[in-house]
Structures are given as C-alpha cells and as structure tokens.
Backbone bond lengths (Angstrom), bond angles and torsions (degrees), N, CA, C in turn:
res aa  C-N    CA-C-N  psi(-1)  N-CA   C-N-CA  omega(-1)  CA-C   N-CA-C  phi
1 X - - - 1.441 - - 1.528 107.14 -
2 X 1.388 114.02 148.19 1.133 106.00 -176.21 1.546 119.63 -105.22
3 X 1.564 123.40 168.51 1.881 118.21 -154.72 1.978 75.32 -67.93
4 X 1.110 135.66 -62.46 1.465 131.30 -145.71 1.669 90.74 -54.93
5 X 1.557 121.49 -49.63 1.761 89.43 -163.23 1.700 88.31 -88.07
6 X 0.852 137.88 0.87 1.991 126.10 166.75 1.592 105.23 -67.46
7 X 1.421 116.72 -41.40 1.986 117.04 179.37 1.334 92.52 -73.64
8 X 1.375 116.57 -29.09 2.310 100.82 -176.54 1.239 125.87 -86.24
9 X 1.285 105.96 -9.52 1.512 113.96 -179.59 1.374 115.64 -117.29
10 X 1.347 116.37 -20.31 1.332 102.03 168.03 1.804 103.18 127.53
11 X 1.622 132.49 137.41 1.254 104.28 142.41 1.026 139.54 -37.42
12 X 1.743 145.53 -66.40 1.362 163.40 151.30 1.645 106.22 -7.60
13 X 0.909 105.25 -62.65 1.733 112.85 -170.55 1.394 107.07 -70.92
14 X 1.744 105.70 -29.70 1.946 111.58 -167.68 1.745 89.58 -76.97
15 X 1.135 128.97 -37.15 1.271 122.71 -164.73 1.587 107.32 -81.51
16 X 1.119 117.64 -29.84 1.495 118.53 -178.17 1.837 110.77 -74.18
17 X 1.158 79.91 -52.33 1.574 85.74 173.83 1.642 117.93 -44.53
18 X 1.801 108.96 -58.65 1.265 125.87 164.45 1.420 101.89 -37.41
19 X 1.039 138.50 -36.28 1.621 115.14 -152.20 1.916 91.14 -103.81
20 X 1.791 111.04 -38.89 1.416 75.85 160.99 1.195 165.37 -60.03
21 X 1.832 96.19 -20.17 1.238 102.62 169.53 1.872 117.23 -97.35
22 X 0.485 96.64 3.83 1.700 103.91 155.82 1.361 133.81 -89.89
23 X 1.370 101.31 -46.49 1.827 114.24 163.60 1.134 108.78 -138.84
24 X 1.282 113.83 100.28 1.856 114.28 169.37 1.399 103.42 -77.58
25 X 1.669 114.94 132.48 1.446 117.73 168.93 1.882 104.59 -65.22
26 X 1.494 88.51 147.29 2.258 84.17 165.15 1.528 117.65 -40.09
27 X 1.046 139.32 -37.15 1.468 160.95 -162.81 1.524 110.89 -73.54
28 X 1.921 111.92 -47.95 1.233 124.01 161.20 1.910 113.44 -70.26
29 X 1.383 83.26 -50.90 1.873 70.26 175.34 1.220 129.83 -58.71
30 X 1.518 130.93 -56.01 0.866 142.24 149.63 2.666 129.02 -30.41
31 X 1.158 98.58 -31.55 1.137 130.90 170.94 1.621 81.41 -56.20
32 X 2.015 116.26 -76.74 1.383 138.34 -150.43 1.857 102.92 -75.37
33 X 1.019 98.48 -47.17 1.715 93.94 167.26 1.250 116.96 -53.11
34 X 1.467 110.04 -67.29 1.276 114.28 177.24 2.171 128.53 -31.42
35 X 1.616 81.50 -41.58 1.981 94.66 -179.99 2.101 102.06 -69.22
36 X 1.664 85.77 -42.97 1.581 92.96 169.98 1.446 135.31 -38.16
37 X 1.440 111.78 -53.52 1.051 144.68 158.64 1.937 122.61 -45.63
38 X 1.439 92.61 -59.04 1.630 88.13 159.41 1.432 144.64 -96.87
39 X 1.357 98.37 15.85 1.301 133.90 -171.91 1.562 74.15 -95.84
40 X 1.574 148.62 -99.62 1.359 145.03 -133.00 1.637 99.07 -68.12
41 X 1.364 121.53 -37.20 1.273 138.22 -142.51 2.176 81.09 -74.62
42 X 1.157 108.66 -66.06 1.431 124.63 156.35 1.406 124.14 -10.29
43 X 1.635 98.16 -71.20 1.898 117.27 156.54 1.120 116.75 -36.47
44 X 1.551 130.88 -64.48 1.094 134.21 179.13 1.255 119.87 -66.89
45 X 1.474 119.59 -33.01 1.790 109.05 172.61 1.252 117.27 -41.50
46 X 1.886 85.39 -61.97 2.084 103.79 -171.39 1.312 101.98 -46.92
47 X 1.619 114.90 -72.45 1.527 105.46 -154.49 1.883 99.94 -50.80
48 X 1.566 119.92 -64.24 1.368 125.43 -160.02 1.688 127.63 -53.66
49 X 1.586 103.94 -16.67 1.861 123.67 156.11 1.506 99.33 -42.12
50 X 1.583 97.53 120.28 2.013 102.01 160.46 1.340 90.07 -68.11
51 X 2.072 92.50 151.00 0.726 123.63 176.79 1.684 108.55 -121.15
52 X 1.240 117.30 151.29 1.265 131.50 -157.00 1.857 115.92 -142.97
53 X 1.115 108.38 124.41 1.675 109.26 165.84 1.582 103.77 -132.36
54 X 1.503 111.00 157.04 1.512 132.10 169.66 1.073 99.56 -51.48
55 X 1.095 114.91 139.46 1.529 162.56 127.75 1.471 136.86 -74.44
56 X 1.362 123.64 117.61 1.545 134.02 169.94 1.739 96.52 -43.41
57 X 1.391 115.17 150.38 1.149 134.71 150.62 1.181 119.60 -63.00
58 X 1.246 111.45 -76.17 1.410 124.58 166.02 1.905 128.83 -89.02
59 X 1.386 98.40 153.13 1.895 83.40 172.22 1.572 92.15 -85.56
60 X 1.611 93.42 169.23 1.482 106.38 152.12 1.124 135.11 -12.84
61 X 1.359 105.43 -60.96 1.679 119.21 159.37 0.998 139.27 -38.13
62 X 1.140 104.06 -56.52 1.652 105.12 171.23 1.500 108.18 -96.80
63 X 1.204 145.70 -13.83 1.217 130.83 172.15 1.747 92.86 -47.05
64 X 1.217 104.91 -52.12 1.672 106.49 -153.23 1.300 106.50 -82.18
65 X 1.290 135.86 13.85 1.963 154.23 161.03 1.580 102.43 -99.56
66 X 1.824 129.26 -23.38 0.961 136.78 -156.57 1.874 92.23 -97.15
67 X 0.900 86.41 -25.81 1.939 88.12 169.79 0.929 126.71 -84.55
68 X 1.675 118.48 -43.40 1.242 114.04 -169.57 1.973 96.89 -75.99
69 X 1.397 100.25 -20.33 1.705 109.33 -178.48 1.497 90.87 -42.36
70 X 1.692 111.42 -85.73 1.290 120.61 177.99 1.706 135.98 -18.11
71 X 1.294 98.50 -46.78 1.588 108.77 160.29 1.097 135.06 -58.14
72 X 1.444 119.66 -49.85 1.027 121.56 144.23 1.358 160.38 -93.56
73 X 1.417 119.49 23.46 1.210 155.00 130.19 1.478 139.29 -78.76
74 X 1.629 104.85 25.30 1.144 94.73 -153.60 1.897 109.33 -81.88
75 X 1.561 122.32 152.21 1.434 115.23 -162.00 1.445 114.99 106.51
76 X 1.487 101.89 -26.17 1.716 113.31 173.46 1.261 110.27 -90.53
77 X 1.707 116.75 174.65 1.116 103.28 163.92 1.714 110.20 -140.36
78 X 1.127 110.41 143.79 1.823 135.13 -142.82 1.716 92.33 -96.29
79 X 1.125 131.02 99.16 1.380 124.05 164.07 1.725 120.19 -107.43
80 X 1.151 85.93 111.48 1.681 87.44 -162.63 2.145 115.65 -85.30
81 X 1.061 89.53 159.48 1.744 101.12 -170.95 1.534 105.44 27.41
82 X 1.607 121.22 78.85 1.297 129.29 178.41 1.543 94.81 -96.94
83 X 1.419 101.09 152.21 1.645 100.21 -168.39 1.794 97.57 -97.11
84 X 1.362 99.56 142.65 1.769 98.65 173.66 1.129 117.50 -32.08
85 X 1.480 132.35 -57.52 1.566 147.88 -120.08 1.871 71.16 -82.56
86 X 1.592 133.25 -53.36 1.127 136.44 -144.24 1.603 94.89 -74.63
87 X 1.361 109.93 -18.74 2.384 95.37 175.30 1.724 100.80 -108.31
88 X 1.209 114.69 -9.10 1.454 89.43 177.24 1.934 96.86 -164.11
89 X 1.233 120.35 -166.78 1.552 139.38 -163.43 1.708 108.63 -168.51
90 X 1.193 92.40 126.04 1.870 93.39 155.02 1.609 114.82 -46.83
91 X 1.492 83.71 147.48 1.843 91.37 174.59 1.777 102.92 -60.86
92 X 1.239 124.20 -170.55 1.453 120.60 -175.60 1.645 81.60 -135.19
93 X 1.336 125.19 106.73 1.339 121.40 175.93 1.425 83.66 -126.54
94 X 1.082 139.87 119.33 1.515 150.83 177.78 1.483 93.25 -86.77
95 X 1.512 160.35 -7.48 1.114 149.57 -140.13 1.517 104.11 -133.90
96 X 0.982 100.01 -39.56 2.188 115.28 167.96 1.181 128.15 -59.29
97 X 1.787 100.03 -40.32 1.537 95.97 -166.82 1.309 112.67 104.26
98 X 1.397 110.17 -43.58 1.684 125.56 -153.26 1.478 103.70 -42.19
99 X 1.644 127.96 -43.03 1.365 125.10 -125.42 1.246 91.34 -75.13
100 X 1.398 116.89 -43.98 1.860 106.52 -158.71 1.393 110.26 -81.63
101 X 1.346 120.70 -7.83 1.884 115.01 173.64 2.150 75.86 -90.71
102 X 0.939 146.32 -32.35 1.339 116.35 -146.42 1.965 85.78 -83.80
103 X 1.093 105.22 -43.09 1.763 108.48 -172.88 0.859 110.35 -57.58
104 X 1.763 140.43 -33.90 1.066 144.74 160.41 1.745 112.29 -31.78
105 X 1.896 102.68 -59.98 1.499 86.21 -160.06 1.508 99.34 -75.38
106 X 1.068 129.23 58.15 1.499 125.53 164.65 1.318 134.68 -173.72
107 X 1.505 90.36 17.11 1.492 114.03 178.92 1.351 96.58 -94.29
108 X 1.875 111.77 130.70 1.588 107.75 162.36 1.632 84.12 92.65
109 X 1.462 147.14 -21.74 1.367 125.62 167.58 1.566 126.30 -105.25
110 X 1.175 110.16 162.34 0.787 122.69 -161.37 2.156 109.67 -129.80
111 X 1.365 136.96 169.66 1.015 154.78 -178.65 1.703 108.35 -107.85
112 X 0.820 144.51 140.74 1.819 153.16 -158.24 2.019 70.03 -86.29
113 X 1.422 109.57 -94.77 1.451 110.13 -160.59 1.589 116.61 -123.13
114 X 1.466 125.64 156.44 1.250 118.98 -163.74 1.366 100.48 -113.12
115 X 1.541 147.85 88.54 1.507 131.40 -179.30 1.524 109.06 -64.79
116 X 1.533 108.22 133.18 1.339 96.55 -161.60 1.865 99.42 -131.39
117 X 1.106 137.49 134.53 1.298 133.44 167.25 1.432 120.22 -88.29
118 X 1.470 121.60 78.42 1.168 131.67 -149.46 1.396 121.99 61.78
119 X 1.037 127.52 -115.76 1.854 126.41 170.10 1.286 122.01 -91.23
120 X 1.757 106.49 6.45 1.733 110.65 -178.78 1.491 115.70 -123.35
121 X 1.327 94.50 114.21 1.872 115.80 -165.46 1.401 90.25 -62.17
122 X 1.389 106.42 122.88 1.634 135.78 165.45 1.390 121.45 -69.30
123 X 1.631 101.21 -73.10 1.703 113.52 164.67 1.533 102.29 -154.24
124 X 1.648 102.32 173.43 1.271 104.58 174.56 1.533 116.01 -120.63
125 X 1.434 104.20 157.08 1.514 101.01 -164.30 1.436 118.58 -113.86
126 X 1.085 147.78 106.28 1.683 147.36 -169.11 1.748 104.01 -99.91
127 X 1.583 106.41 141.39 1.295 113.60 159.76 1.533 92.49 -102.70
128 X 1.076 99.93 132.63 1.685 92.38 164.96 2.185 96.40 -108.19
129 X 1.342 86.20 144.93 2.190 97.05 178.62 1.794 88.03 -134.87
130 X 1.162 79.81 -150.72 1.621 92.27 -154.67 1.535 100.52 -96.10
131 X 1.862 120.13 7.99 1.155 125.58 165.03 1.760 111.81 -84.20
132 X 1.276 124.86 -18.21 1.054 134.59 -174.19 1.699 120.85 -67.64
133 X 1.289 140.66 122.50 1.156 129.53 170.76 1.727 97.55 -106.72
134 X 1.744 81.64 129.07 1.306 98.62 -168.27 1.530 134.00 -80.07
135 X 1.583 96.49 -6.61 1.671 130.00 179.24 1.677 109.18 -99.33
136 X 1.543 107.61 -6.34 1.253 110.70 156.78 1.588 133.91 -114.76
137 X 1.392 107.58 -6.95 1.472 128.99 173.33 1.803 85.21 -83.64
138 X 0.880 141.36 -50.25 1.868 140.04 -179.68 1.713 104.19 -28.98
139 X 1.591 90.83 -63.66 1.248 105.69 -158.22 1.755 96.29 -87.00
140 X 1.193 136.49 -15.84 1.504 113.23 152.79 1.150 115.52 -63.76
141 X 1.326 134.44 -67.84 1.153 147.07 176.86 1.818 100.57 -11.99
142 X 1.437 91.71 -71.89 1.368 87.36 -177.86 1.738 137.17 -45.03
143 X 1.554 103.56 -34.16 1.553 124.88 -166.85 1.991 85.27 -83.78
144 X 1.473 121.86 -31.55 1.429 114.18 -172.40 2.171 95.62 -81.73
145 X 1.206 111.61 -50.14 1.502 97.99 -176.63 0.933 105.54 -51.59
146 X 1.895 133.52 -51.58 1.633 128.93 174.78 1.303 122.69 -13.26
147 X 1.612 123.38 -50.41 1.265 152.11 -169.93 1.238 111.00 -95.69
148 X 1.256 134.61 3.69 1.228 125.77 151.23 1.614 108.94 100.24
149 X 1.776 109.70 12.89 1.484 115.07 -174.72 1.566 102.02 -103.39
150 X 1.401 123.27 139.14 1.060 142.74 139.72 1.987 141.85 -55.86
151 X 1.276 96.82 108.19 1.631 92.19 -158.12 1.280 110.77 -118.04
152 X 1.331 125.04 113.90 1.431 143.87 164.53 1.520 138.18 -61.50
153 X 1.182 120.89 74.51 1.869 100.54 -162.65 1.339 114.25 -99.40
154 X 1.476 118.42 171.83 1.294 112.73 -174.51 1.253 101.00 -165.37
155 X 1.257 99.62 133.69 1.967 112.19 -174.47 1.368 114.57 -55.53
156 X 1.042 135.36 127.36 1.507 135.66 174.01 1.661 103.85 -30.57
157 X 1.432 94.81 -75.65 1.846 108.61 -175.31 1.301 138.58 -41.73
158 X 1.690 84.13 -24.21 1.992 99.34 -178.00 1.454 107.86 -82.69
159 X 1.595 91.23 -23.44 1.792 75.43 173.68 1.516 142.50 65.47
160 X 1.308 114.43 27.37 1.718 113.26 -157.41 1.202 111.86 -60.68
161 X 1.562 99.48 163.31 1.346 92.11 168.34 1.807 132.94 -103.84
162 X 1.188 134.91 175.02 1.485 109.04 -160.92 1.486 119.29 -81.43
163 X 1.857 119.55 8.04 1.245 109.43 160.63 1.944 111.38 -75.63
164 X 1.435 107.62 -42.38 1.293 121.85 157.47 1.556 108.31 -19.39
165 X 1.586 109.88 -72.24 1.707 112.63 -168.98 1.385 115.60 -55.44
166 X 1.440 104.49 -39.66 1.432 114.25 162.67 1.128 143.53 -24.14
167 X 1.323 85.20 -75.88 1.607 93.25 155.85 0.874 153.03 -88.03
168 X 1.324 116.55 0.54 1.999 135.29 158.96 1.185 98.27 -71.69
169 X 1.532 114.68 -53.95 2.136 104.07 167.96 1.631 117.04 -29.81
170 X 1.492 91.06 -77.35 1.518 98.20 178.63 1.337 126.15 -28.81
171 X 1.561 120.45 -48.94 0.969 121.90 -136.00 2.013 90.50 -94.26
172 X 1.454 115.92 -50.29 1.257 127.17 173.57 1.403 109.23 -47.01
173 X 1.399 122.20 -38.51 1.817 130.98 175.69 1.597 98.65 -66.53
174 X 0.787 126.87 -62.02 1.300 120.67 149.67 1.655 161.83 8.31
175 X 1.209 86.36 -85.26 1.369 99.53 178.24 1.685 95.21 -103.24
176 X 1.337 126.14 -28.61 1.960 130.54 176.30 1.734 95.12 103.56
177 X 1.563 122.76 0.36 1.645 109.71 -178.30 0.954 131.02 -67.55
C-alpha cells in the first residue's frame, strides 16, 4: 500500500485493510468468493441472454406484390405473414393422439397475406418463389380449405397486375373456390 492512500484513509482503516490482505478471516474469504461467484454467475447471464435484432416483415418481394395487393384491393384490408395458429387450431380429441402431429403441421407457419373485410378473413393469398415447397403449400392448402378458407396463389414471376388481382379476388368471392 502506498504512504499517499495510508495519509487518505487513515491509520485504523490502513491497518485493517493490512491484515486483510495478509490474513483473511474464513468469513472475509468466503464474504470474497461469494462476490466472486456472482460476479461470473452475472457474466454468464449477460453474455448467455438471446439476443435479438429487427427483422423485415416482408422480403423485397413481397413488399412489392404487397402494393400492387393494395391497389387492387383497395377498401380491404391486407394482413400480411399472419401465423396459422391465428385462423384456426386442431380439434382437442385427447383420445386419438391426433393433436400434436395435427399442431405440428401449423406450428411455426404462417399465410403470405390475410384479405380481410374489416375483421373477417375473406381469403388468403400466397406468392409461391423458389422458397416455396410445393408438396407442402398442397397440404396447407388443404388443412386451410378444411376450415372454410379460401386460397389464392400466384407465381412470383408472373407477376400480375392489380386489375389481374382483382379479378381473381372477385371471381373466388364469388363463385366460394
């Protein structure tokens, strides 16, 4: 220790101090482990907390299908990447088994867009691109007609335009296909 912090702290305090670090009682060590201890314990929270940043809703892609949506829908309302679980649920048959393969196929998905007439989903709309598996868009499709939803798809590439959307709306509101 040096004479400047021994004149700032005092005889009394220079000697106590001295003796801890020369002989820590069990009580002091233990006291010092203990801070040790939540000092790393601390380390590991911070670093081991997920970490998280924003995310786009949409890609590129569909932002720019999400307009022409808008254009030609206009009066509707466009809810984009709504997750399944939010239009429908497995039955709850506790006796089948069924629920947890049925929750499965729809846990973690989601719908491209929801056309909605105020708070009541009309149909739903898919771009399918080259992210799409097309042997699994089948089998949604299917679990969404089950439920009484109407589903619209449209090739990334073709690209329509929003008198086009128009009228595939129309026409599916329509006829119920």
């Amino acid at each position: 220790m040096t004479n400047l912090m021994r004149t700032a702290i005092g005889p009394a305090a220079t000697e106590a101090m001295e003796s801890f670090i020369s002989h820590p009682s069990p009580l002091q060590l233990a006291a010092l482990g203990a801070f040790a201890l939540l000092t790393i314990a601390a380390a590991i929270w911070i670093t081991g907390r997920p970490a998280f940043q924003r995310r786009e809703i949409m890609t590129q892609n569909e932002t720019e299908f999400f307009e022409r949506l808008t254009s030609a829908l206009p009066g509707l309302n466009i809810w984009p990447q709504v997750p399944i679980f939010a239009l429908l649920e497995p039955k709850r048959i506790a006796k089948n088994g069924k629920f947890p393969n049925s929750f499965r196929l729809i846990s973690n998905r989601r719908v491209d867009w929801v056309i909605a007439n105020g708070a009541n989903p009309l149909l739903i709309i898919e771009l399918d691109d080259r992210t799409h598996d097309a042997h699994a868009d089948r089998r949604r499709d299917r679990i969404l007609q089950s439920c009484g939803y109407r589903v619209l798809r449209y090739q990334s590439k073709n690209r329509p335009s929003p008198a086009t959307i128009a009228a595939d709306v129309r026409a599916v509101l329509q006829t119920g296909s």
